[in-house]
Every structure is written in structure tokens, then in C-alpha cells.
C-alpha positions as CSV (number, residue, x, y, z in Angstrom):
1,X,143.4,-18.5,-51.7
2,X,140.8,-21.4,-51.9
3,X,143.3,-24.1,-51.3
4,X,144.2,-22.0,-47.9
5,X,140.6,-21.5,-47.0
6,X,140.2,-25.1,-47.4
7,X,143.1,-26.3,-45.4
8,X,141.8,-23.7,-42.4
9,X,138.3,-25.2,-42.4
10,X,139.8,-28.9,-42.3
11,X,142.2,-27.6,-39.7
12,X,139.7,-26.7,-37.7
13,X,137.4,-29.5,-38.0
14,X,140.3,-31.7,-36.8
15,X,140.6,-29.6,-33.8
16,X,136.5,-29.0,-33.2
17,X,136.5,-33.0,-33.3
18,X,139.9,-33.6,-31.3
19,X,138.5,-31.7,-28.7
20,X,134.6,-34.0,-28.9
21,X,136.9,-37.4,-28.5
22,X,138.5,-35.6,-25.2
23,X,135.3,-35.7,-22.9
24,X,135.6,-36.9,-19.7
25,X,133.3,-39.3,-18.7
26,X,134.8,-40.2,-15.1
27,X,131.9,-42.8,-14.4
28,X,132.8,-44.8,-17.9
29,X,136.8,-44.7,-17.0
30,X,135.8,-45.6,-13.4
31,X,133.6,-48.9,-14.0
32,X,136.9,-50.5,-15.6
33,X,138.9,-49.7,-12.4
34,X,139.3,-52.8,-10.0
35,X,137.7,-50.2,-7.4
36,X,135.1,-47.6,-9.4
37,X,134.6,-45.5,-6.2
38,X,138.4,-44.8,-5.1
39,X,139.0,-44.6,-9.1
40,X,135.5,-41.6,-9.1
41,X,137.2,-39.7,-6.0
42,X,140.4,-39.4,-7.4
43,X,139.4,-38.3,-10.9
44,X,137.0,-36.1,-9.6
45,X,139.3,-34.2,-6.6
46,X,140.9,-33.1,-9.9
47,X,141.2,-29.1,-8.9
48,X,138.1,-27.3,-11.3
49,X,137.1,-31.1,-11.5
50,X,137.9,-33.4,-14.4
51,X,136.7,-30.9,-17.0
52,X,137.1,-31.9,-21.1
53,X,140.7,-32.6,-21.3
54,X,141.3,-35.7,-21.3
55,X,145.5,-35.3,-21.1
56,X,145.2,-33.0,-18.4
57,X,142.8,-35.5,-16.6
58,X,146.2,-38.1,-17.4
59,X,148.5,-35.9,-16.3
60,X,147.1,-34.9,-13.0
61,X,146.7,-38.3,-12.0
62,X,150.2,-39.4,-13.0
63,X,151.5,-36.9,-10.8
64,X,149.0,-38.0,-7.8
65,X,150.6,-41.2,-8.8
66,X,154.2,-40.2,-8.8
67,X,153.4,-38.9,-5.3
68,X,152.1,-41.9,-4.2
69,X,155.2,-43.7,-5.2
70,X,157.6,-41.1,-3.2
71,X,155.9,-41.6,-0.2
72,X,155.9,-45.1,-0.7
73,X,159.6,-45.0,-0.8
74,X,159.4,-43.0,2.3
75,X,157.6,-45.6,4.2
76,X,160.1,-48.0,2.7
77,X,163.1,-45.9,3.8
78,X,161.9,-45.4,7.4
79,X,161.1,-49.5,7.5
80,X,164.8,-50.0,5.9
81,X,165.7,-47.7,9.8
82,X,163.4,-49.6,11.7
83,X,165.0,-53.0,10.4
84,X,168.0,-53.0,12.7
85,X,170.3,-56.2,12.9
86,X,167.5,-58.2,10.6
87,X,169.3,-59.0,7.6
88,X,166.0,-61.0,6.2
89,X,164.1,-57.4,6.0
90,X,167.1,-55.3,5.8
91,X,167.2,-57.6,2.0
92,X,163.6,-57.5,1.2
93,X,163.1,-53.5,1.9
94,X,166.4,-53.4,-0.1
95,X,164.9,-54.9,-2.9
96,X,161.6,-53.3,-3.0
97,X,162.9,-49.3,-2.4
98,X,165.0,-51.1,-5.3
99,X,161.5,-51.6,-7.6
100,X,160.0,-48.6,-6.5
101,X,162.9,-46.0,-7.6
102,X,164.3,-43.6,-9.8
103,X,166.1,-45.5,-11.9
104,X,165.0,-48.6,-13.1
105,X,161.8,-48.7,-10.6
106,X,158.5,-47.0,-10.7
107,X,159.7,-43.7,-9.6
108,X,161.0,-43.3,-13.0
109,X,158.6,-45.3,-15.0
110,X,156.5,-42.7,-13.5
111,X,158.5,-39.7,-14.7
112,X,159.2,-41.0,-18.7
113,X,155.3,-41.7,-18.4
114,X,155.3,-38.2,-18.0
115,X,156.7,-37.0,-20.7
116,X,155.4,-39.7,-22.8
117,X,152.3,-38.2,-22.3
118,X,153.4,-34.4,-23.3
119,X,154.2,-36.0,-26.4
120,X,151.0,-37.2,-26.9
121,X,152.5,-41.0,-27.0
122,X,149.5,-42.7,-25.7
123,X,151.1,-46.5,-26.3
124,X,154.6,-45.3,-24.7
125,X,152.5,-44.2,-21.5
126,X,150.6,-47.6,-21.0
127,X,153.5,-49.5,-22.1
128,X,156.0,-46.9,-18.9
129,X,152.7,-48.0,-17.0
130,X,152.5,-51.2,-17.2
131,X,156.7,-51.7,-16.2
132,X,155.8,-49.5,-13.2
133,X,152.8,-52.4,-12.1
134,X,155.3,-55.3,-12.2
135,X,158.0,-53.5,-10.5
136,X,155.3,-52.6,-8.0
137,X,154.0,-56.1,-7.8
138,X,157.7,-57.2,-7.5
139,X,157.3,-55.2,-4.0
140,X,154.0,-56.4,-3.0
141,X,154.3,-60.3,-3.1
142,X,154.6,-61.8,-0.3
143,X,157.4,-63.3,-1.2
144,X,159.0,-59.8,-1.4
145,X,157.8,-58.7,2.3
146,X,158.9,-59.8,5.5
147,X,156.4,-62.7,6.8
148,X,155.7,-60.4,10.1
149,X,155.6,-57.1,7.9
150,X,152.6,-54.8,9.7
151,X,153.6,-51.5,8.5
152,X,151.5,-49.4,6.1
153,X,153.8,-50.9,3.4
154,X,151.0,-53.8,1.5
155,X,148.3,-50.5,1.7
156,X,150.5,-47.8,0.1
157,X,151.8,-50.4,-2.8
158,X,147.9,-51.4,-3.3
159,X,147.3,-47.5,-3.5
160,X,149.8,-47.3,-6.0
161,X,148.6,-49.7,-8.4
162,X,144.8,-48.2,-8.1
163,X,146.6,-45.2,-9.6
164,X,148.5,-46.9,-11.9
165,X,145.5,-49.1,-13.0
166,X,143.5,-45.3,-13.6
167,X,146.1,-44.3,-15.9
168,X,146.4,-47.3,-17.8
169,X,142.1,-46.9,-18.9
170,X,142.8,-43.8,-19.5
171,X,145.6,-43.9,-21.6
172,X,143.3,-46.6,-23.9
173,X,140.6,-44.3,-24.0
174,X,143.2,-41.6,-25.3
175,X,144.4,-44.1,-28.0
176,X,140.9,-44.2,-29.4
């Protein structure tokens, strides 16, 4: 009966302590963000605010992420339309709805981050992360966009990797 008693009281000082490390402290994630203020809106128009879960603070912005990157590939979409007879940005919109989707492109980064994170794999979701940056960068160089490219496009891939870069100090922080 002691030996249970004693594996209860560690039990529970595991779990007292796991939840102490899970503090949010938005204004210490956001001063490692490229851009602290968009970083301390996002984090904090968390519905009920960022609270002390620290996962459910990841998981919140990964799917404001994942919806960043479907709209993203609608903008792309509608530009792919808008191309008509130009085969140069027919190719280069080609390629980048090509980084940005489901199945080797962000879109599913995005999704295996996911569930990296329900299984508490901290290093999995920065390492999903990080693919989903360089496929995103592969969209946003300007050697991937049309030279006369004025669409929304260059703003909604910058969006996306503000997101991205959110998730990646906050995965660290959860692998502390």
C-alpha cells in the first residue's frame, strides 16, 4: 500500500510540475518572432485567450496556419484562372500550388504537424515545420513568381511563414 501511495504522490507531482512548464508567456514567445506584434495578436485572439496550455496554444495556431495555407492555394488557384495563354505564369503558379499542397507541400506538412503534436512529438512538429517554410519559400522567391506578379500572392506566403515561424518557438519552448 506504501509503494502505491508513493507512486500516486510522484504521479502527481509530475503532473503539478507538467502543468508549471506549460505557462504561456505570449510576450516571451513573441520577442523571438521576426514580427512580435503580429506574433502577440495572433497568440492572443486565441478564443478564452492563450490560457496555460501550452499544446492547445500550438494547436490553435497550427490550424490558423493550416487556414492560411488553404487560402493561399486559393489565391493561387484563382491566379492559375487569371493566367490565360501565359505559359511563363501558367508554370510558376503550377509550381508553387505544387509547394503549397496536400501532398508533398505545406498543406500537408501542416496536417502531420498536426498530429505530431497530439502525440506530444515536439521535434517531429518543428522538424514538419520547418519542410513547410522551404516549400513555402520555394513559392515566394522571386525566382518562383512572375516578374509582373501584383496579386496578394508575396503577402499571403509572408503571412504564412509568420505563422509558421510562431509555431516553430513554440514548439522549442514545448521541448524544454
Amino acid at each position: 500500500m506504501v509503494r502505491l501511495s508513493s507512486i500516486v504522490v510522484v504521479f502527481l507531482l509530475c503532473v503539478v510540475s507538467s502543468y508549471a512548464t506549460n505557462d504561456v508567456d505570449v510576450q516571451a514567445i513573441c520577442k523571438k518572432a521576426t514580427d512580435p506584434s503580429f506574433c502577440s495578436t495572433l497568440l492572443n485572439s486565441m478564443p478564452g485567450g492563450p490560457g496555460k496550455d501550452l499544446s492547445c496554444l500550438a494547436s490553435y495556431t497550427i490550424d490558423v496556419l493550416r487556414t492560411n495555407v488553404s487560402n493561399t492555394i486559393n489565391v493561387i488557384e484563382k491566379l492559375i484562372a487569371e493566367s490565360g495563354n501565359d505559359p511563363r505564369k501558367q508554370n510558376k503558379y503550377k509550381n508553387c500550388l505544387s509547394s503549397l499542397g496536400m501532398d508533398d507541400g505545406a498543406l500537408g506538412d501542416v496536417d502531420e504537424a498536426k498530429q505530431l503534436l497530439k502525440d506530444l512529438d515536439y521535434n517531429g512538429v518543428n522538424m514538419r515545420i520547418s519542410s513547410l517554410m522551404s516549400n513555402v519559400n520555394d513559392c515566394s522567391s522571386e525566382d518562383s513568381l512572375p516578374f509582373d506578379d501584383t496579386s496578394t500572392l508575396s503577402k499571403q506566403v509572408g503571412v504564412v511563414n509568420q505563422v509558421a515561424q510562431i509555431i516553430l518557438i513554440i514548439s522549442n519552448v514545448l521541448l524544454i
